[in-house]
PALUM-112273 format. One record per atom (N, C-alpha, C, CB): residue number from 1; residue in three letters; chain; atom name; z, x, y. Coordinates in steps of 0.1 Angstrom, whole numbers. Glycine has a CB too. Example, Ala and Ser with C-alpha at 12.3 -4.5 7.8 and 13.67 -1.06 7.14 Angstrom:
<recs>
+-----+-----+---+----+-------+-------+-------+
!   k !   r ! c !  a !    c3 !    c1 !    c2 !
+-----+-----+---+----+-------+-------+-------+
!   1 ! Ala ! A !  N !    78 !   132 !   -57 !
!   1 ! Ala ! A ! CA !    78 !   123 !   -45 !
!   1 ! Ala ! A !  C !    78 !   132 !   -33 !
!   1 ! Ala ! A ! CB !    90 !   113 !   -45 !
!   2 ! Ser ! A !  N !    71 !   128 !   -22 !
!   2 ! Ser ! A ! CA !    71 !   137 !   -11 !
!   2 ! Ser ! A !  C !    79 !   129 !     0 !
!   2 ! Ser ! A ! CB !    57 !   141 !    -6 !
+-----+-----+---+----+-------+-------+-------+
</recs>
This chain:
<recs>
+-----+-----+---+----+-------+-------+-------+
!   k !   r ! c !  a !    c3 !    c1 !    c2 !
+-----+-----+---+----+-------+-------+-------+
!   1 ! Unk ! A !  N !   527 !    98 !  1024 !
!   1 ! Unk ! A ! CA !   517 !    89 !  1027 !
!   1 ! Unk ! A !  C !   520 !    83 !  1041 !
!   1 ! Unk ! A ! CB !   516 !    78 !  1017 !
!   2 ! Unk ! A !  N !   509 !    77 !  1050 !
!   2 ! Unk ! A ! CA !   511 !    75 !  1060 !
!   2 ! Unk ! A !  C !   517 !    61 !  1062 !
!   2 ! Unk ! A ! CB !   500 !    78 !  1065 !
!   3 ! Unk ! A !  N !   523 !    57 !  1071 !
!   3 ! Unk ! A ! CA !   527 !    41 !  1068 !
!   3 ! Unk ! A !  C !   524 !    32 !  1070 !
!   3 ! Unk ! A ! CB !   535 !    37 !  1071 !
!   4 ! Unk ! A !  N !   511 !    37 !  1073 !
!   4 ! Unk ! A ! CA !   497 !    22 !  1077 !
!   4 ! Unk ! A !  C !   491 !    22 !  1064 !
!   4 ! Unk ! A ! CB !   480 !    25 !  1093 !
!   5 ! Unk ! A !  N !   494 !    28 !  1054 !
!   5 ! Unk ! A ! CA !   485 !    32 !  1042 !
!   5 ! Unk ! A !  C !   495 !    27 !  1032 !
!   5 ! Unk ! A ! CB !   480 !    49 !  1039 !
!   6 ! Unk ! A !  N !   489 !    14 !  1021 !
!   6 ! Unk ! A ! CA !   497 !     7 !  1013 !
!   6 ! Unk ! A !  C !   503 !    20 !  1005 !
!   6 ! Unk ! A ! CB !   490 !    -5 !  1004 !
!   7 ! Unk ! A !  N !   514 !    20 !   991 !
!   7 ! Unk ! A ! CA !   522 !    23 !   986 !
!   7 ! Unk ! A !  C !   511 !    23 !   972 !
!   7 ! Unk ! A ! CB !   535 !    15 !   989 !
!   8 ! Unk ! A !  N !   502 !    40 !   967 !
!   8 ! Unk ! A ! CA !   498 !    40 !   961 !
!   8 ! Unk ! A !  C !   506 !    48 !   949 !
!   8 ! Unk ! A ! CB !   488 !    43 !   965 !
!   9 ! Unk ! A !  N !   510 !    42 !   936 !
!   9 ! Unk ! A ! CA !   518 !    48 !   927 !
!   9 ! Unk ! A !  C !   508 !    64 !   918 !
!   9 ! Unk ! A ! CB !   524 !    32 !   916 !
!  10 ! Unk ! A !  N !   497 !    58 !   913 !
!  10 ! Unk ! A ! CA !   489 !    66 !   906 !
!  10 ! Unk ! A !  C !   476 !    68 !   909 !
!  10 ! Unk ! A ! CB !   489 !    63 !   894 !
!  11 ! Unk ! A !  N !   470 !    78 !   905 !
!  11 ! Unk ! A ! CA !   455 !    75 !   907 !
!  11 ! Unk ! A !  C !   445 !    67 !   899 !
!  11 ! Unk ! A ! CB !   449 !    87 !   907 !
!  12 ! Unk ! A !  N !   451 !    61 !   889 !
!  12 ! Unk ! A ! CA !   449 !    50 !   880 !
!  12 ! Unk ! A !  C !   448 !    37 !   890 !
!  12 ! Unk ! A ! CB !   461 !    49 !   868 !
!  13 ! Unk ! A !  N !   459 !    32 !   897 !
!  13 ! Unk ! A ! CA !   463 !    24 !   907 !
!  13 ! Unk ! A !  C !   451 !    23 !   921 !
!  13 ! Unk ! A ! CB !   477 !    30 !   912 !
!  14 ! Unk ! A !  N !   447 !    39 !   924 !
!  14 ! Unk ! A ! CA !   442 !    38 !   938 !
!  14 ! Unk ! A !  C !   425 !    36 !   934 !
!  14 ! Unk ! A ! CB !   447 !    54 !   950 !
!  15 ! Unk ! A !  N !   425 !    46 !   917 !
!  15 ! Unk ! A ! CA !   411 !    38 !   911 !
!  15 ! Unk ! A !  C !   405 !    21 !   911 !
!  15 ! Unk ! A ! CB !   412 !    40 !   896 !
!  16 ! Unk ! A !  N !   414 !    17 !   908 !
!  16 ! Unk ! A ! CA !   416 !    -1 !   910 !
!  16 ! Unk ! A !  C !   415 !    -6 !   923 !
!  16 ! Unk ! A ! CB !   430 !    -8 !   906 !
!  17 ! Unk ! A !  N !   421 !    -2 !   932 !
!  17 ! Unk ! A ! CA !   421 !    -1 !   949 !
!  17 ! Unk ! A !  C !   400 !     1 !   952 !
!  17 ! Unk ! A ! CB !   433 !    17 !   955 !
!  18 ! Unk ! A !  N !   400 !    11 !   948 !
!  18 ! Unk ! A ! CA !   387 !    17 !   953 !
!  18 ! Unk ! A !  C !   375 !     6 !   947 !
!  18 ! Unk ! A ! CB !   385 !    36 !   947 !
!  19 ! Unk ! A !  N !   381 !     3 !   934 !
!  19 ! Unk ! A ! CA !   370 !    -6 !   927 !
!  19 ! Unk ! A !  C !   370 !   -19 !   933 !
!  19 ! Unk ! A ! CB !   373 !    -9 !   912 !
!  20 ! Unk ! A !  N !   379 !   -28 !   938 !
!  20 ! Unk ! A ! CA !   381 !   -39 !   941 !
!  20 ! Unk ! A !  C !   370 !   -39 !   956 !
!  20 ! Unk ! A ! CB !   397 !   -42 !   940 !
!  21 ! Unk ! A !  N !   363 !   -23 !   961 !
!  21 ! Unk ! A ! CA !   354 !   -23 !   970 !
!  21 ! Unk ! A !  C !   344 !   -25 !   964 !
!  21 ! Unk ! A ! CB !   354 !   -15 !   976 !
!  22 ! Unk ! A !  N !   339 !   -19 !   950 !
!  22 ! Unk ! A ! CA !   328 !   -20 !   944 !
!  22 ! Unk ! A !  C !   326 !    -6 !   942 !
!  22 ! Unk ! A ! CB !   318 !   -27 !   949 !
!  23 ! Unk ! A !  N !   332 !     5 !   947 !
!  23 ! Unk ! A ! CA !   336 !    16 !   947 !
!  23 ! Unk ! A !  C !   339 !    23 !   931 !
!  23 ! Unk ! A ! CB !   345 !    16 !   956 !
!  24 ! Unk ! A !  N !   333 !    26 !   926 !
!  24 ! Unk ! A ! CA !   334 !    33 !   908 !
!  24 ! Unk ! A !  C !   342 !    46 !   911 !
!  24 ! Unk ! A ! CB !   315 !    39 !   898 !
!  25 ! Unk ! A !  N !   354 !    49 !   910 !
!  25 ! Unk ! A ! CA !   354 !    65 !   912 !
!  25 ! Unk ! A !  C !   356 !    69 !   893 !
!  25 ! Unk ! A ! CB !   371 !    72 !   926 !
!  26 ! Unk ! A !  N !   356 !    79 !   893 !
!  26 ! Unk ! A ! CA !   358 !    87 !   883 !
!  26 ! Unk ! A !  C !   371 !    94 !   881 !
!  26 ! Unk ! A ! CB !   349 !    96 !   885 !
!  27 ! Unk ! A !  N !   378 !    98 !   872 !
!  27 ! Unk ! A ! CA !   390 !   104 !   872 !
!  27 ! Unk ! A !  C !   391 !   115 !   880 !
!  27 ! Unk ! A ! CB !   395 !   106 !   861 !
!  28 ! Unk ! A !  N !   383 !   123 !   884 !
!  28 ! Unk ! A ! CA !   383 !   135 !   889 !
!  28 ! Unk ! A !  C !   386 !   131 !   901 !
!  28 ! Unk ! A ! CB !   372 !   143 !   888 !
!  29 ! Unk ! A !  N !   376 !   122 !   910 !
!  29 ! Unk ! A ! CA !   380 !   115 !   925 !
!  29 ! Unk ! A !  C !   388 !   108 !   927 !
!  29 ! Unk ! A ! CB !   373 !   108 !   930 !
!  30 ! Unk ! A !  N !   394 !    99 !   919 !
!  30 ! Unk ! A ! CA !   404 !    94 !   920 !
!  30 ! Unk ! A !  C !   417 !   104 !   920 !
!  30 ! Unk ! A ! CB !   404 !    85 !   911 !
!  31 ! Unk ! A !  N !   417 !   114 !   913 !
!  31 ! Unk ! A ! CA !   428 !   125 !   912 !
!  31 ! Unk ! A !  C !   432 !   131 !   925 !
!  31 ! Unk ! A ! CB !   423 !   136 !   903 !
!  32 ! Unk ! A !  N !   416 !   135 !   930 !
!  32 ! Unk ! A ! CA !   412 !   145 !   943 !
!  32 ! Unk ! A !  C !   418 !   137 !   952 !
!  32 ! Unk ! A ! CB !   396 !   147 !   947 !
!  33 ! Unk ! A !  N !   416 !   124 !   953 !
!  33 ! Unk ! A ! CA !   417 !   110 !   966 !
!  33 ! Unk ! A !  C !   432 !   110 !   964 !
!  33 ! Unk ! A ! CB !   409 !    92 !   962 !
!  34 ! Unk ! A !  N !   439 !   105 !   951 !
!  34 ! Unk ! A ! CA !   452 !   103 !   953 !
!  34 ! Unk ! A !  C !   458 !   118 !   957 !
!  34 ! Unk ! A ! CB !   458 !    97 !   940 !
!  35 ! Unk ! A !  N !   458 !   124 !   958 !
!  35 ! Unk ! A ! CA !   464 !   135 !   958 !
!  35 ! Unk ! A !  C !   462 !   140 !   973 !
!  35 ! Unk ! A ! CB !   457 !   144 !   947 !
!  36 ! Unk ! A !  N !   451 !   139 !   978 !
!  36 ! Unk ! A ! CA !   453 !   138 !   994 !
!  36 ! Unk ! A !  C !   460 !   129 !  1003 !
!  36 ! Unk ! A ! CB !   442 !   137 !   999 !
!  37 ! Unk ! A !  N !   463 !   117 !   997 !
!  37 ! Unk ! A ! CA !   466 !   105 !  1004 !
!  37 ! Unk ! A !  C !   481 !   110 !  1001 !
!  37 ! Unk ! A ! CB !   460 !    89 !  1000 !
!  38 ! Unk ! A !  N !   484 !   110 !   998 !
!  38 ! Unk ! A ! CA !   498 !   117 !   992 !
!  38 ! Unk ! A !  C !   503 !   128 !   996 !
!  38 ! Unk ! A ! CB !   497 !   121 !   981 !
!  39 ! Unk ! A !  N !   496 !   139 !   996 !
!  39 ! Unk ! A ! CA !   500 !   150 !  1005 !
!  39 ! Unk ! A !  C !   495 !   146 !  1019 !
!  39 ! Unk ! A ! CB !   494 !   165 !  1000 !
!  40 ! Unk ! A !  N !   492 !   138 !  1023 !
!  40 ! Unk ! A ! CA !   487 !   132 !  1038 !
!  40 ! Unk ! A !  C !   479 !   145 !  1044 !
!  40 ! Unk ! A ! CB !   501 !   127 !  1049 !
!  41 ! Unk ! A !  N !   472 !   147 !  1034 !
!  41 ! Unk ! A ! CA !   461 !   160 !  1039 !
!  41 ! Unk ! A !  C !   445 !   153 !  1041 !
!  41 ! Unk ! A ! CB !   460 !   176 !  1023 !
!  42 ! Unk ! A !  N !   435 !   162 !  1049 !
!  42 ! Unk ! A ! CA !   422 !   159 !  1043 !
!  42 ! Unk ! A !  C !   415 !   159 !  1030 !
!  42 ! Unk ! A ! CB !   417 !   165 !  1047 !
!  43 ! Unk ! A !  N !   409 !   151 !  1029 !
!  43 ! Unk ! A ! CA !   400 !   154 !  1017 !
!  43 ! Unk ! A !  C !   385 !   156 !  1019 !
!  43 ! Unk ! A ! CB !   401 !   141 !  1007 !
!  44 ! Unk ! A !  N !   382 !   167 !  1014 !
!  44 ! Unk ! A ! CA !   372 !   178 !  1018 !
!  44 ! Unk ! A !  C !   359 !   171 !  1005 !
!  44 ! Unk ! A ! CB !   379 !   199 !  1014 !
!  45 ! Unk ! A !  N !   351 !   165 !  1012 !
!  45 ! Unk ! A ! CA !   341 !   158 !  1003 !
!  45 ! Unk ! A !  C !   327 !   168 !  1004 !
!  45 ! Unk ! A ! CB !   339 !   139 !  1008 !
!  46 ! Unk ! A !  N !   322 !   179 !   995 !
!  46 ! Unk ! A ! CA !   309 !   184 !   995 !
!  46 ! Unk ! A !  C !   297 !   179 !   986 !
!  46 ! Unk ! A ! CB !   311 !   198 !   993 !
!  47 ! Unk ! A !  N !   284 !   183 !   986 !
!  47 ! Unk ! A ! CA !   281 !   177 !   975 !
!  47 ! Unk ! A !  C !   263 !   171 !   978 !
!  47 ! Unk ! A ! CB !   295 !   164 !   972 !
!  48 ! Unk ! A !  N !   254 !   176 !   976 !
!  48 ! Unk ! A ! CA !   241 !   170 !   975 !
!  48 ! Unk ! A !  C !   241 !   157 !   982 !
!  48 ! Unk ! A ! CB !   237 !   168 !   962 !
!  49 ! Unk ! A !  N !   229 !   155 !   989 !
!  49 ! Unk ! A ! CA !   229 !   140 !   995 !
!  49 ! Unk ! A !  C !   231 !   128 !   984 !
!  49 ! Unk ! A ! CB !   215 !   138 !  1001 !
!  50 ! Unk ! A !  N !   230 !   119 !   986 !
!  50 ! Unk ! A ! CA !   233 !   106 !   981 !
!  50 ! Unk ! A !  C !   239 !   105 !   965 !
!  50 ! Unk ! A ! CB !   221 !    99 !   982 !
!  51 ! Unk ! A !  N !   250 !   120 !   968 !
!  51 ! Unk ! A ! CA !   261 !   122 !   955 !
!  51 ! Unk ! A !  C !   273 !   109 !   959 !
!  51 ! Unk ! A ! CB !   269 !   142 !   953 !
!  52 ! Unk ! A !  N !   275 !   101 !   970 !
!  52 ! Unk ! A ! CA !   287 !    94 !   972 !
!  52 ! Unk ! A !  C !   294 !    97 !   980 !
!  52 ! Unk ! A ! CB !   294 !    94 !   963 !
!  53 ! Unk ! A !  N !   295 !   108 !   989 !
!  53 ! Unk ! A ! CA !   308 !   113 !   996 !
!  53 ! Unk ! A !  C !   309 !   102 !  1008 !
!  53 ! Unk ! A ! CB !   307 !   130 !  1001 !
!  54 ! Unk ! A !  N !   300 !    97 !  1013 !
!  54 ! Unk ! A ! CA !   301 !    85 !  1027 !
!  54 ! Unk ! A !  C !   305 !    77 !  1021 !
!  54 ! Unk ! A ! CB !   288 !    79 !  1037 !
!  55 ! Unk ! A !  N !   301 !    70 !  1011 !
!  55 ! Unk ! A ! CA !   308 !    61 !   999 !
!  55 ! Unk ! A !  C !   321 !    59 !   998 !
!  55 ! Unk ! A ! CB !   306 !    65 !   987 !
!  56 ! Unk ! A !  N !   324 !    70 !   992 !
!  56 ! Unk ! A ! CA !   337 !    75 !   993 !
!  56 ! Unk ! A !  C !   346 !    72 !  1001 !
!  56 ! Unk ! A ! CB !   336 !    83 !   995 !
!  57 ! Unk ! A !  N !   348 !    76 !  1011 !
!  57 ! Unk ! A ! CA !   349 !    73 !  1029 !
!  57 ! Unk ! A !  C !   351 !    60 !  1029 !
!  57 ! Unk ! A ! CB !   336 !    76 !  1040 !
!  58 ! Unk ! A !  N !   339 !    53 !  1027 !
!  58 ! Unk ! A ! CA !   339 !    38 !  1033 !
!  58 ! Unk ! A !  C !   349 !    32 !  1023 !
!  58 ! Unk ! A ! CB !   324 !    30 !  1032 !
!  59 ! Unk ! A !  N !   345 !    36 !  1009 !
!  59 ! Unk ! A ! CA !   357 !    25 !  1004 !
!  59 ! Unk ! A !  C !   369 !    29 !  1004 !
!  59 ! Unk ! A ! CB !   355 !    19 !   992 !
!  60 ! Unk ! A !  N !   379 !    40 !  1004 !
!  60 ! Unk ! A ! CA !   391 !    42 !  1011 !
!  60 ! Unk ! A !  C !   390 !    37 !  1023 !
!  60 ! Unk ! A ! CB !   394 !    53 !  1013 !
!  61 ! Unk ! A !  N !   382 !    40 !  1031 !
!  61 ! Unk ! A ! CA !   387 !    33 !  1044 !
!  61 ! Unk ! A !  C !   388 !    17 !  1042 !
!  61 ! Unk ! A ! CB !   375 !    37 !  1057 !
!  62 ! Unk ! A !  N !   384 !    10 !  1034 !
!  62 ! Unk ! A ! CA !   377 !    -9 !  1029 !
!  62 ! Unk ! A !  C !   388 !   -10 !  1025 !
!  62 ! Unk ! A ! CB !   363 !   -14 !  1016 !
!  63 ! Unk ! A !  N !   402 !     0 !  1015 !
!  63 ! Unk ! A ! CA !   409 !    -1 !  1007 !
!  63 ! Unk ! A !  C !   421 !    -1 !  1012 !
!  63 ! Unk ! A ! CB !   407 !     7 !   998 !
!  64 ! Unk ! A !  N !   425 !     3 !  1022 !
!  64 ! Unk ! A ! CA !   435 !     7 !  1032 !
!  64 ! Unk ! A !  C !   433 !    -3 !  1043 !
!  64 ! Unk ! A ! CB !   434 !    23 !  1036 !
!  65 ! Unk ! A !  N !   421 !   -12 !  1045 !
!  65 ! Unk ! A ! CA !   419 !   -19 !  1056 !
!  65 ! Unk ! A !  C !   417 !   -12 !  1075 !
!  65 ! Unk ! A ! CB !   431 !   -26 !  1053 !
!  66 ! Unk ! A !  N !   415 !     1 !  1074 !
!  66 ! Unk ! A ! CA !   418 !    15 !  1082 !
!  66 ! Unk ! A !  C !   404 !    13 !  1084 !
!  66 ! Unk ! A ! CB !   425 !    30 !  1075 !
!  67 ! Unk ! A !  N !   400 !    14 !  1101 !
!  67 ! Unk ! A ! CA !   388 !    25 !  1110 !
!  67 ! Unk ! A !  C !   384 !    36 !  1102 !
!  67 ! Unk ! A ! CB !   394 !    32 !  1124 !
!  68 ! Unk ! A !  N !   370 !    34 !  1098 !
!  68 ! Unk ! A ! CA !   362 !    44 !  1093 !
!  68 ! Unk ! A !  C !   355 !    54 !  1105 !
!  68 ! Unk ! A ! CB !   351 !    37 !  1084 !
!  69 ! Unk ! A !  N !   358 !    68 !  1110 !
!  69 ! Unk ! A ! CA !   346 !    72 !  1123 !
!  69 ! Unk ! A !  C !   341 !    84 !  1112 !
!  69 ! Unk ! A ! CB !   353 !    80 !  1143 !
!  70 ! Unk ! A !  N !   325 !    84 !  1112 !
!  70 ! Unk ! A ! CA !   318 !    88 !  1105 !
!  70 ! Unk ! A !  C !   313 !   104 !  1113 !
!  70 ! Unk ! A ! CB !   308 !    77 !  1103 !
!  71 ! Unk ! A !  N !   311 !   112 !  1108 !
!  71 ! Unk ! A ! CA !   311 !   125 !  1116 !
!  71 ! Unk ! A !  C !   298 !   127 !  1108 !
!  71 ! Unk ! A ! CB !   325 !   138 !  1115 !
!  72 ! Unk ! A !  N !   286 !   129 !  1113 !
!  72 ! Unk ! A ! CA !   272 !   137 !  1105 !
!  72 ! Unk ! A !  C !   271 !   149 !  1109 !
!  72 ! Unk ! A ! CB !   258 !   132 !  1108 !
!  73 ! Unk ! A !  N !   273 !   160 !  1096 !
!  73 ! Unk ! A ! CA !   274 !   171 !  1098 !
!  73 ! Unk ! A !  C !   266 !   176 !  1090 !
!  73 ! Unk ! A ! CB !   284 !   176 !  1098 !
!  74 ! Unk ! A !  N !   255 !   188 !  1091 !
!  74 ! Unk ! A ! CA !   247 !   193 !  1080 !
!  74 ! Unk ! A !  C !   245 !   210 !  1090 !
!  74 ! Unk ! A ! CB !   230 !   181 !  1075 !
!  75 ! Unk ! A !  N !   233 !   216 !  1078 !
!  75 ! Unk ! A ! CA !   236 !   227 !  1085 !
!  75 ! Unk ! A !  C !   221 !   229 !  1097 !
!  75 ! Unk ! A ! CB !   239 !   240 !  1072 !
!  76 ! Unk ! A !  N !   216 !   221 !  1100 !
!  76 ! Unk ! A ! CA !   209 !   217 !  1112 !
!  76 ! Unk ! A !  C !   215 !   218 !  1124 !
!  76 ! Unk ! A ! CB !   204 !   206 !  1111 !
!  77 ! Unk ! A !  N !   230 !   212 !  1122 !
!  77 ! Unk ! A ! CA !   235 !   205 !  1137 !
!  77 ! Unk ! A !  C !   241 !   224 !  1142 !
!  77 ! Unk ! A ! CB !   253 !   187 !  1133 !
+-----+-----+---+----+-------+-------+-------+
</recs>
């Protein structure tokens, strides 16, 4: 994990993190999320419009206190 990024034990833990944004994740995202933050990899968010993935984003970024830069990508650009 990075060392600007608090000390997340579980994805139970970073679920509570994400909620305290107003952020609901689900066990599956929370799994996906902890698991990237952890391996200090990307997390690759696909998924129908207004399924959550900017959401997402924002409240990790809200949760960590960390700069959010928003990239709009579709298959237009």
């Amino acid at each position: 994990m990075s060392k600007s990024t608090p000390s997340i034990g579980s994805p139970a833990e970073l679920a509570q993190a994400l909620d305290a944004t107003g952020y609901l994740a689900d066990d599956g995202v929370a799994m996906a999320a902890f698991l990237a933050l952890r391996m200090g990899r990307p997390l690759f968010c696909e998924g129908e419009p207004g399924t959550g993935k900017t959401s997402l984003a924002t409240a990790l970024a809200e949760a960590f206190a960390l700069p959010l830069i928003r990239l709009q990508c579709h298959e237009g650009i």
